[in-house]
ZAFIBA-715271 format. One record per atom (N, C-alpha, C): x, y, z. Coordinates in steps of 0.001 Angstrom, whole numbers, padded with zeros to 6 digits, always signed. Example, Ala and Ser with C-alpha at 12.3 -4.5 7.8 and 13.67 -1.06 7.14 Angstrom:
+013190-005690+007800 +012300-004500+007800 +013200-003300+007800 +012850-002250+007080 +013670-001060+007140 +012900+000030+007870 
END
This chain:
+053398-048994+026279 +052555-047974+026868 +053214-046589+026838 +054436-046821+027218 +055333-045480+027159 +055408-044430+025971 +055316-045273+024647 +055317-044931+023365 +053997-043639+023000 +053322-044667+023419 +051141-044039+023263 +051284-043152+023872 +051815-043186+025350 +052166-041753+025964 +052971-040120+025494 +053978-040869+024952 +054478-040185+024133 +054044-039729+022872 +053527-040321+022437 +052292-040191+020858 +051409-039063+021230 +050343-039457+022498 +049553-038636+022655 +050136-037000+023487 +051245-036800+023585 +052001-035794+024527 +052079-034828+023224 +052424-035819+021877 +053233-035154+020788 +051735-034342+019860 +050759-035292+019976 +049332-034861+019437 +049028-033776+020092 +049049-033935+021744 +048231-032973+022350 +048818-031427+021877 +050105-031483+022146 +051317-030448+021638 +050954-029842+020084 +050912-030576+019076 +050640-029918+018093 +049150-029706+017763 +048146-030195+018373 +046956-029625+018716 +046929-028261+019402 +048138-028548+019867 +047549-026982+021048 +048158-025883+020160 +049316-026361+019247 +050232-025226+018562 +048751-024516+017664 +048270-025883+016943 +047314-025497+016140 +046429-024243+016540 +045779-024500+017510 +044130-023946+018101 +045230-022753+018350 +046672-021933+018914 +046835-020895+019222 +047433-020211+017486 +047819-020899+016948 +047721-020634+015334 +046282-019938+014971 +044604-020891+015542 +044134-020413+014735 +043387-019065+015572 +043726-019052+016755 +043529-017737+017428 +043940-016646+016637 +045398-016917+016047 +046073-015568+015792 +045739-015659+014267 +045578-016249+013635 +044834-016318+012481 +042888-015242+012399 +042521-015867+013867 +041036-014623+013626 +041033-013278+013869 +042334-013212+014939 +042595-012067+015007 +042647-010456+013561 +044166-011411+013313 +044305-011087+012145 +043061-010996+010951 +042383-011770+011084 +041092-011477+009721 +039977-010777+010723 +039809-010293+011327 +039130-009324+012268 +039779-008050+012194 +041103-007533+011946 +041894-006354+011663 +041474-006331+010694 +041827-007706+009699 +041597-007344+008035 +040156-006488+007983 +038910-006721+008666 +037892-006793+008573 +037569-004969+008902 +038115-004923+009881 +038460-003310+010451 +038885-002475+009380 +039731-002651+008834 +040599-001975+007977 +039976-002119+006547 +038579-003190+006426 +038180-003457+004938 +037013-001950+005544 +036580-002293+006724 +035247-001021+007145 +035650-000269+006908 +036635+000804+007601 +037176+002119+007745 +037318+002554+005904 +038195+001857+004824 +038116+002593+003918 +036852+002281+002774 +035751+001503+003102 +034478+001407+002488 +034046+003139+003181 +033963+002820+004487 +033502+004182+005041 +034246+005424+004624 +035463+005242+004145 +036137+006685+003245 +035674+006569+002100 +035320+005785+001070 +034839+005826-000606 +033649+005664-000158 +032791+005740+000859 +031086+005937+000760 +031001+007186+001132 +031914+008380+001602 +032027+009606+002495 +032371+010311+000775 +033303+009789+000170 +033576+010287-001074 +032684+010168-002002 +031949+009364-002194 +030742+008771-003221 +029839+009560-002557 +029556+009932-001493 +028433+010855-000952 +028692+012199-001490 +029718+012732-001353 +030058+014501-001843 +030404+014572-002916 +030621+013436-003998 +030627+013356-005444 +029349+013455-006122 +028258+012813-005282 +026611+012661-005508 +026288+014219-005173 +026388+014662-004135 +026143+016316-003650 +026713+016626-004932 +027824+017138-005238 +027992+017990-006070 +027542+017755-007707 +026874+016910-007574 +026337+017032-008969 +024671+016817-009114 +024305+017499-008160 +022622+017703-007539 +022688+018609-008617 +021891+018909-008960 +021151+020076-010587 +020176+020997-009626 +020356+022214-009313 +018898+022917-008649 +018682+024326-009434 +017671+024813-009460 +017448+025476-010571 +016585+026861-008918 +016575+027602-010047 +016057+028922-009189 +014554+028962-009837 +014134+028522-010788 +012949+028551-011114 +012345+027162-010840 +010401+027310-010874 +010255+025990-010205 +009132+025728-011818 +009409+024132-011959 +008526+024252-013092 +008856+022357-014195 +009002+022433-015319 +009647+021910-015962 +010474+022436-017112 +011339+021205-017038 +012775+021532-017864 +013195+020726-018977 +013569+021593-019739 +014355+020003-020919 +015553+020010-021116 +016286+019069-021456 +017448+018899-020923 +017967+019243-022694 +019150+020175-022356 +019981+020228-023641 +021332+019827-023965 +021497+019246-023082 +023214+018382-023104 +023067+016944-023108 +023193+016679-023837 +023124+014941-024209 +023950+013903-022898 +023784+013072-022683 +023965+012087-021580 +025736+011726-021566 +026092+011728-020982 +027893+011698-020742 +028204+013152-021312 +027896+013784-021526 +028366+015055-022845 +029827+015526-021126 +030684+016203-021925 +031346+017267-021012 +031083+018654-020761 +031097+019147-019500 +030074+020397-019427 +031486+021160-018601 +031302+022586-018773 +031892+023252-017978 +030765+024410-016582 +031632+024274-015675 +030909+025632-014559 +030465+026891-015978 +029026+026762-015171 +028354+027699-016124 +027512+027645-017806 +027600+026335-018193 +027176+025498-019454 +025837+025542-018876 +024998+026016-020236 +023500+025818-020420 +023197+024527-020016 +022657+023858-018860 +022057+022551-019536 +020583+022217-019996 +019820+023235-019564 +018471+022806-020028 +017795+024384-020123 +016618+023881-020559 +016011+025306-020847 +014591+024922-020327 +013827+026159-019865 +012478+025601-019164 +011077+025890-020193 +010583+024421-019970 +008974+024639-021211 +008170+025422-020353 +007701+025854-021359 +005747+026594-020823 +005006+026299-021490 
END
């Protein structure tokens, strides 16, 4: 009987090590989880003012055709389109 006692002392014990293992285990992937938010929320803050700055607005209102071909490299101040009538 003494033995079983001892068996189950030694179970209960590394049961309990376990369950505070897996406490500190959710913890930890709950930081991870924090720390995955915060820099999605810095490259969606960056992906937002990368999108702003390449808004096209024109001072005339109307239609336009585009004269720079698709990927092309453009500099501040490059024609890109010219307006039909």
């Amino acid at each position: 009987m003494q033995t079983n006692l001892d068996r189950a002392k030694i179970e209960y014990g590394g049961a309990k090590l376990d369950a505070d293992k897996a406490g500190k285990h959710l913890a930890d992937a709950l930081d991870k989880i924090k720390l995955a938010r915060r820099k999605l929320a810095e490259y969606e803050a960056l992906l937002a003012a990368q999108q702003a700055a390449m808004t096209i607005t024109s001072s005339y209102e109307g239609t336009f055709s585009s004269r720079v071909a698709l990927g092309s490299f453009v500099r501040k101040g490059h024609l890109l389109g010219s307006r039909l009538n």
